[in-house]
N, C-alpha and C positions, 0 to 999 in steps of 0.2 A: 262646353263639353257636356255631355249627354250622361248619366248615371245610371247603371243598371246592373239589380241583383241578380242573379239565377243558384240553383240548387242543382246539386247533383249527385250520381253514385260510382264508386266504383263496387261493380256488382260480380260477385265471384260466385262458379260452383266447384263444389268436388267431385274430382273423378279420377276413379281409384283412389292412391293418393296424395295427387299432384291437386292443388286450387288455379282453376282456371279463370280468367279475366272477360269478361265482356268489352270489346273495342267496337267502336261505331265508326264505319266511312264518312264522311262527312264530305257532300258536294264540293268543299274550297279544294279536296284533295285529302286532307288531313284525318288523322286517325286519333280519336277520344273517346271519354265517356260520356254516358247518358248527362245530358242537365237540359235546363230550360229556364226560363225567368219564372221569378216568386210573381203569383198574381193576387191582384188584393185581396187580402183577409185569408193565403195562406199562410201558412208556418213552413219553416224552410223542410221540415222533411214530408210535410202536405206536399209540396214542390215536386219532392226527388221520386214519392210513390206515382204519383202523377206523370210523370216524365216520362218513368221506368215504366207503367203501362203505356203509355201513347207512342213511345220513340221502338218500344219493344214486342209490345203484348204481354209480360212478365209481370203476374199482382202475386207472388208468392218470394216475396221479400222479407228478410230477419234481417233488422239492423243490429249490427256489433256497438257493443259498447266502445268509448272510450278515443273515437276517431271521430272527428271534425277536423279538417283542413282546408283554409281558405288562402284562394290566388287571386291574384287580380293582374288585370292588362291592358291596353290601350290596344283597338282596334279603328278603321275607317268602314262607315255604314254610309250610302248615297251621300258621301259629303262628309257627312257628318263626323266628329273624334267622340269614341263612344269609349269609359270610365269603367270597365264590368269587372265585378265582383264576385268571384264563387262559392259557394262552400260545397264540400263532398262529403258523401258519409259512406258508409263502408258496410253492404250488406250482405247477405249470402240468399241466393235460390238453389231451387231444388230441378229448376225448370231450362230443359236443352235446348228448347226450340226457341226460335227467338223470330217475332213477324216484323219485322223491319218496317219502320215509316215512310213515306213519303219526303221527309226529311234528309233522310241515308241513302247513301248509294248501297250500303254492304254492311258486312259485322265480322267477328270471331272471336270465337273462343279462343285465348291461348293462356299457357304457363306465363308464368311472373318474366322470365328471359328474353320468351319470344314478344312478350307485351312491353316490356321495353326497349327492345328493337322498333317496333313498330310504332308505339306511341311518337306523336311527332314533336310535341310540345315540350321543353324542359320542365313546366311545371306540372305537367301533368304526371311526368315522369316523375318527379317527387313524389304527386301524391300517391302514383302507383308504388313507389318505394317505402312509403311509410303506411302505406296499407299492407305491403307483406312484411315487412316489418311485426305490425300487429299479430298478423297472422301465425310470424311463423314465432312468438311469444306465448300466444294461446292456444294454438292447437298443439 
């Protein structure tokens, strides 16, 4: 089995004053957030800035304190059973437009409800839950 870390965000803004979520399409079908694998010699939130501009266009990121949530999962790569590992961090932009990669089919903005409707993933779900959680403690 094959090993692998990635980093990532859930990346919110405000507006008005509802916080909105960044979701990513994702070619298998599926709807997440930004991540990507840690490459050597970064640190996991080198990872998630990195990610966050290439997967987005988006370099106007504030990390929040006090969120790190890590999942892991078992997937099939050409054959292979692949071991991945995530950790998420939890930032805010100030930034609407979002230039989609190569990577994604699509994106959107939505509220904490609509974002858990559509996230596909149970654990992703989590972490979107305990990121408004945070939020809605601190704001």
């Amino acid at each position: 089995m094959i090993e692998e870390t990635s980093a990532g965000i859930v990346l919110f803004r405000k507006e008005d004053s509802k916080n909105l979520f960044l979701l990513l399409h994702y070619p298998s079908g599926h709807w997440d957030f930004i991540k990507g694998k840690i490459e050597k010699g970064e640190s996991t939130h080198q990872t998630a800035i990195r990610e966050t501009k290439e997967e987005t266009g988006i370099t106007d990121i504030i990390f929040l304190e006090n969120f790190e949530e890590w999942i892991e999962y078992n997937f099939q790569h050409k054959g292979e059973l692949i071991h991945k590992k995530v950790v998420f961090f939890l930032a805010e932009t100030k930034t609407k437009d979002v230039t989609i990669s190569h990577e994604h089919l699509g994106h959107m903005w939505m509220d904490y409800t609509s974002s858990i409707e559509k996230t596909t993933f149970d654990n992703a779900k989590t972490v979107l839950t305990r990121a408004q959680m945070l939020l809605s403690n601190t704001l």
